[in-house]
C-alpha positions, 0 to 999 in steps of 0.5 A, spaced: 769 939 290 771 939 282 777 942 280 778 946 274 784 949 270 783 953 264 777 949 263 779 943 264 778 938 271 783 937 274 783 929 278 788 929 283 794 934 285 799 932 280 794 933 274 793 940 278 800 942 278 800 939 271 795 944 268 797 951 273 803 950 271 803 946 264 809 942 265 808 934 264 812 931 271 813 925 267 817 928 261 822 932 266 822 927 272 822 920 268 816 915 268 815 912 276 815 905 271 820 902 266 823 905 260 828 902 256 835 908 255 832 909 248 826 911 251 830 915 257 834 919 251 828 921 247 824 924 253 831 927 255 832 930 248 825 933 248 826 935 255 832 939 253 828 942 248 822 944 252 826 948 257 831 952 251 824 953 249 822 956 255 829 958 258 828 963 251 821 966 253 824 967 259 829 971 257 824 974 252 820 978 259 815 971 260 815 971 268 811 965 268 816 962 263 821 963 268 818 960 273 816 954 270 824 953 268 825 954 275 820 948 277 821 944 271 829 944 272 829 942 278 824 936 276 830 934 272 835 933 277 830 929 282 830 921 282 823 917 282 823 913 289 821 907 285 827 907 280 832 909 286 829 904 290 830 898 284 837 900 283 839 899 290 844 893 291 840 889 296 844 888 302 851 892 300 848 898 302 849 902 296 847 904 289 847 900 283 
């Protein structure tokens, strides 16, 4: 079975969710590979921008942008099991 949003089909359940709701995971929750600080703080920029964006559209009466900000911000506070598990010290058993 094929899965269409808006128009578009969608291949898997994360680009599902990424076209209903029209939040990109990666830019709020980070890439599952490397990024360099340079890269980390552009997306984080664009991302601050992005959910201001919404947050006003949401204020403005938008309901759906209110709940992609709700979605959205709390992708942001979420750590990608590889970059957590990267920045674990072996051994010790804490965090780096």
């Amino acid at each position: 079975m094929r899965t269409f949003v808006a128009g578009q089909e969608a291949h898997g359940d994360i680009e599902f969710a990424e076209l209903a709701l029209g939040i990109d995971i990666d830019l709020f929750r980070g890439p599952l590979e490397f990024e360099t600080d340079g890269e980390r703080a552009a997306r984080e920029d664009a991302a601050r921008d992005i959910l201001a964006d919404l947050r006003g559209e949401a204020e403005a009466g938008d309901e759906i942008a209110g709940w992609d900000v709700l979605y959205a911000d709390a992708l942001t506070r979420t750590v990608p099991f590889l970059r957590s598990a990267r920045d674990y010290r072996s051994g010790t058993g804490e965090a780096a």
